[in-house]
C-alpha positions, -999 to +999 in steps of 0.1 A: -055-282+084-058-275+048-044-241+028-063-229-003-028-233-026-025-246-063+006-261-071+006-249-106+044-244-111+041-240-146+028-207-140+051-194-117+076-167-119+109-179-105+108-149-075+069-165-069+082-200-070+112-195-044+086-175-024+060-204-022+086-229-013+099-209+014+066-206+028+052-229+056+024-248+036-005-263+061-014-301+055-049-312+053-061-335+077-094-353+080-093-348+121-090-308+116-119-282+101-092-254+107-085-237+071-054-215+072-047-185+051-016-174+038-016-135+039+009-115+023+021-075+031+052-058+024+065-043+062+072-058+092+039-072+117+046-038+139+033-015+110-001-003+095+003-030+076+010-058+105-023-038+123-048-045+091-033-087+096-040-089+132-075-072+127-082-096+093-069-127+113-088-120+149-121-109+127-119-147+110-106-165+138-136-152+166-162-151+134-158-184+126-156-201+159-121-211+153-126-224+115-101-199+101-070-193+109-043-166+093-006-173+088+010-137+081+038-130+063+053-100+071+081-083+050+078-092+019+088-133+023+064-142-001+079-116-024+079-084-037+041-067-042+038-077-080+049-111-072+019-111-047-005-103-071+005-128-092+002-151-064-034-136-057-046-151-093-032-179-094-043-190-058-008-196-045-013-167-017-048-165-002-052-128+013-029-095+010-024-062+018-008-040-008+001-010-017-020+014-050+018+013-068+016-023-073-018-025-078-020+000-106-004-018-133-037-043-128-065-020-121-051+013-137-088+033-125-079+029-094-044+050-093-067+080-097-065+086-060-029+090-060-031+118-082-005+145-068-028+173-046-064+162-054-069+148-021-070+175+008-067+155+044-070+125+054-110+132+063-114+142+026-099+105+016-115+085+035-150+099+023-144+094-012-131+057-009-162+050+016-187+071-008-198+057-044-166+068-064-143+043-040-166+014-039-174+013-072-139+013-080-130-020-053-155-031-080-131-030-113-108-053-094-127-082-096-121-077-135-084-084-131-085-122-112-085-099-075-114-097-054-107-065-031-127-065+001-121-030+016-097+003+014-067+005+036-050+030+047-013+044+047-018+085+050-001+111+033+037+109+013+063+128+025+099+137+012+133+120+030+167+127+020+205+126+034+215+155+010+196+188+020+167+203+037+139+207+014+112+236+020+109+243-017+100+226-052+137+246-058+153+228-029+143+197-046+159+198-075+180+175-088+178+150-056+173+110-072+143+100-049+131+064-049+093+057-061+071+027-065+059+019-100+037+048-100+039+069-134+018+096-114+038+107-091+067+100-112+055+128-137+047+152-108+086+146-093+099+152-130+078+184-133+096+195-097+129+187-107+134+151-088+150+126-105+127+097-096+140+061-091+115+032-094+131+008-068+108-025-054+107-017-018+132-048-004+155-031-023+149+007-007+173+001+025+202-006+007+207+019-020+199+044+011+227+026+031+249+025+000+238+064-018+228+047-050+192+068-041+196+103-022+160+095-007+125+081-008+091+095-001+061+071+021+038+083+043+047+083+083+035+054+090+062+040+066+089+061+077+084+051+115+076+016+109+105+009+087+132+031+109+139+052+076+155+079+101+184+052+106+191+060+069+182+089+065+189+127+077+158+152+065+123+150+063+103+174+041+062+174+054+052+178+020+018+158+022+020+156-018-001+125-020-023+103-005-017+069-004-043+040-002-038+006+006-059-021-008-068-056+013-074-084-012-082-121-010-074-146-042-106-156-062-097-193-057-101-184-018-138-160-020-156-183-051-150-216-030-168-204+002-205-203+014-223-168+013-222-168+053-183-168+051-180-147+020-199-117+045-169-132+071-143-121+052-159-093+041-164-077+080-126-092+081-113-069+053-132-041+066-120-045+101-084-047+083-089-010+067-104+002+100-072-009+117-052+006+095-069+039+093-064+039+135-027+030+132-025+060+104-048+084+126-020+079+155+010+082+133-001+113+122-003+131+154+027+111+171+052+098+141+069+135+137+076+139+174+093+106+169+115+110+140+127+137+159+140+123+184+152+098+165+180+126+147+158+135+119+152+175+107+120+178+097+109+208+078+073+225+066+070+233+033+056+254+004+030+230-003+010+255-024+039+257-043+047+222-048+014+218-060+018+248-084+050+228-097+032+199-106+002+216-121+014+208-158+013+170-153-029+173-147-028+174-183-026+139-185-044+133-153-075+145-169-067+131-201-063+094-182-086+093-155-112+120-171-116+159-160-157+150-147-140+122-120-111+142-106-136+174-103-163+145-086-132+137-061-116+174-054-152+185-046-162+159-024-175+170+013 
């Protein structure tokens, strides 16, 4: 077998060198055309996530006729989303799912879809990532070293904590609430009253376990996948943001192969999002039931006032992303 992976060590960070070595690395061998991709994601194979790498890896395997094969690494073993990224440019880690928090900080367009309350259902999402706005902006990532080959999916953010039920932006108030790297959402927490904590997710379980963090906020297929309602006690359906996923393949991976298997991996990523959007799609109508009986409260909320509360921070929304594109997205049919 052979593995598209650079041993450029110079280049690594120490977190992506003691991920790299910990990975299984396939050996080339003249007997075998196999090619094996290392594919990275953040939860465990039974999530959203773990659906888009069974879809990517059946799509390449059947299309192929056996020529390409997927090693997934689940959980973050390869590291923590930034440290994937990284790997991504420098050809270390072939394929990926990740989050819009990570990916932010590399294509900063692209966080305009997590902007607090702009988009309305999950319907309403996924038209504007499959319209112009969303593929153009897959586009802007192969400025950054990243070739992104489709949306993914992970459905709308709701609150957890062990403190209090929370109906209310008032309720809020004052709870410290884990976040990703995402200075939108951070400013819409700060405008409710939440004390936001950006934490890497590998570290999430255990300041729950521990109370350095009264609580996090992920969409349901997050909170079922990662059995959050082992940690924690309320769940707040506050739907405050949506939350894409991205599925991306290294540049050292794409520019190598022919244009027959460049349209391959293309119907691969695709499949990927579609898988994920089905996982979501189910979670949606099945994940509360489930929390429930799994000891959580879960509460509605005042969602128009929520979105009232962090009405101040589309100051700078507009001011970063531009008033024209966030009108373009909220009136999208």
């Amino acid at each position: 077998m052979k593995s598209f992976i650079r041993k450029s060590a110079q280049w690594f960070s120490p977190a992506l060198v003691g991920a790299v070595a910990a990975a299984a690395i396939t050996v080339s061998t003249p007997a075998s055309a196999e090619t094996t991709l290392k594919m990275a994601y953040a939860l465990s194979q039974q999530s959203h996530y773990g659906a888009a790498g069974n879809a990517f890896a059946k799509t390449l395997d059947e299309g192929s006729g056996g020529k390409y094969k997927v090693q997934q690494f689940a959980n973050s073993a390869l590291g923590g989303e930034r440290e994937v990224i990284e790997g991504l440019q420098l050809g270390t880690i072939d394929v990926a799912v990740l989050s819009t928090g990570a990916t932010m900080n590399f294509v900063p367009s692209a966080a305009v879809f997590d902007v607090p309350f702009l988009l309305r259902d999950l319907d309403h999402a996924r038209k504007v990532l499959d319209g112009e706005i969303g593929q153009n902006m897959l586009a802007e990532f192969n400025k950054r070293g990243l070739i992104a080959l489709a949306w993914g999916e992970q459905g709308f953010r709701h609150l957890t904590n062990n403190v209090r039920a929370v109906k209310t932006p008032a309720d809020a108030k004052g709870l410290k609430i884990r976040t990703t790297e995402n200075q939108l959402h951070i400013a819409a927490f700060r405008e409710i009253g939440i004390l936001p904590t950006p934490m890497a997710w590998p570290e999430v379980m255990t300041a729950l376990q521990q109370g350095t963090i009264d609580g996090q906020e992920n969409p349901l297929s997050v909170i079922t996948s990662a059995k959050l309602s082992q940690v924690q006690k309320y769940l707040s359906l506050t739907g405050h943001v949506y939350a894409p996923a991205v599925i991306i393949v290294s540049p050292s991976v794409y520019e190598s192969l022919s244009d027959q298997d460049k349209a391959l991996l293309q119907k691969a990523g695709k499949d990927a999002g579609q898988a994920m959007r089905d996982y979501v799609s189910n979670v949606e109508t099945s994940g509360v039931e489930q929390l429930k009986a799994e000891g959580m409260e879960v509460s509605e909320v005042d969602r128009a006032a929520f979105a009232k509360a962090v009405e101040p921070a589309y100051k700078d929304y507009n001011k970063r992303f531009g008033e024209k594109l966030i009108e373009q997205i909220r009136n999208t049919q």
